[in-house]
BALOBA-1460 file (C-alpha; in Angstrom, 3 decimals):
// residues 53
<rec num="1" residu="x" x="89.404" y="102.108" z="120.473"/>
<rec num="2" residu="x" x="92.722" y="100.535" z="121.475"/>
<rec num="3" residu="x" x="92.160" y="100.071" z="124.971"/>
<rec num="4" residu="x" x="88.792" y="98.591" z="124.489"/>
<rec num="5" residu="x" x="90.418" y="95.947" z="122.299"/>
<rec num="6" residu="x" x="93.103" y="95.418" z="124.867"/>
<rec num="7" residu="x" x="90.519" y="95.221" z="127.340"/>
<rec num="8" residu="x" x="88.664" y="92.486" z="125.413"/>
<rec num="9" residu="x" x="91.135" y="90.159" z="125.390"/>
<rec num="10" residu="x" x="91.786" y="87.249" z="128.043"/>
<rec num="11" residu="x" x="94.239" y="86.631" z="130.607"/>
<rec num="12" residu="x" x="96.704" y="88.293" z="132.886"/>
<rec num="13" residu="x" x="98.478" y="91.931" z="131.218"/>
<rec num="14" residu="x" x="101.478" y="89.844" z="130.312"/>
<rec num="15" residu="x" x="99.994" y="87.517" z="127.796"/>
<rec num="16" residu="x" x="97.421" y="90.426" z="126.802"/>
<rec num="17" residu="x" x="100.373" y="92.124" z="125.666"/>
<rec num="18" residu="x" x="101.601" y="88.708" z="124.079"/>
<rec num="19" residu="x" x="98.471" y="88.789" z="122.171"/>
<rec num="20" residu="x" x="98.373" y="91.853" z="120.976"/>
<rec num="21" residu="x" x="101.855" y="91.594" z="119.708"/>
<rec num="22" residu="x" x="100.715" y="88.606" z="117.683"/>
<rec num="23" residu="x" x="97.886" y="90.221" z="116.190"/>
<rec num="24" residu="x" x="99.800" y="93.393" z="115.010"/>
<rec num="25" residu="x" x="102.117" y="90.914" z="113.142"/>
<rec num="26" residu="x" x="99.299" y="89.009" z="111.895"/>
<rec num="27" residu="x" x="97.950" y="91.897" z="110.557"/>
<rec num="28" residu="x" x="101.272" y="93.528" z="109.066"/>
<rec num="29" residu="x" x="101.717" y="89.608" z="107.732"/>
<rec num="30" residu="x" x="98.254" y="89.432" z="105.829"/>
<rec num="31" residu="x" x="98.873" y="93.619" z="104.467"/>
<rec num="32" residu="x" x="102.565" y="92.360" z="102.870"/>
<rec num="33" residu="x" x="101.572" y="88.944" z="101.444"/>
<rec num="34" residu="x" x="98.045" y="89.828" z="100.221"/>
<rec num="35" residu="x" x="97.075" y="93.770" z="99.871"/>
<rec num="36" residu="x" x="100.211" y="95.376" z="99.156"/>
<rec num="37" residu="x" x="100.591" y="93.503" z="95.973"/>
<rec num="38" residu="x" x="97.039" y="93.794" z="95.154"/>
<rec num="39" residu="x" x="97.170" y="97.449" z="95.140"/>
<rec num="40" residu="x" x="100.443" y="97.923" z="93.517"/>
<rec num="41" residu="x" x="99.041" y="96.810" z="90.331"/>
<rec num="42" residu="x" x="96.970" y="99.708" z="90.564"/>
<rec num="43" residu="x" x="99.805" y="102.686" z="91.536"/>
<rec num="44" residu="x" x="101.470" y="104.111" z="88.618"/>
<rec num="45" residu="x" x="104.727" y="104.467" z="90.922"/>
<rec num="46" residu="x" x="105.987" y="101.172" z="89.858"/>
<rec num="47" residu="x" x="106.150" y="101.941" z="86.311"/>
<rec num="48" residu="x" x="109.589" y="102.586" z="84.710"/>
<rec num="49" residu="x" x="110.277" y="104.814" z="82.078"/>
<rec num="50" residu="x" x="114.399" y="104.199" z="81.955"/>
<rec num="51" residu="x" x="115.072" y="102.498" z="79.082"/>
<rec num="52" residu="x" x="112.060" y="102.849" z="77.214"/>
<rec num="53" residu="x" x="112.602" y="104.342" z="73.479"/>
């Protein structure tokens, strides 16, 4: 699956590479800012019981 992505994209090996860099941060980018907190609303991990009476 990898390699046919790599495959699809344009250019010479060194800016394939380049790209697929940038799309593996793009990716880790959208996951942090967007789903992350969207699903940590849903994990019971987050809540704290310290403190409460």
């Amino acid at each position: 699956m990898y390699g046919s992505i790599f495959r699809a994209l344009p250019g010479p090996l060194w800016m394939r590479i380049v790209l697929s860099v940038v799309l593996v941060l793009a990716a880790v980018a959208v996951l942090l800012v967007f789903v992350f907190p969207w699903i940590s609303q849903f994990s019971p991990l987050t809540d704290s019981t310290i403190g409460s009476p």
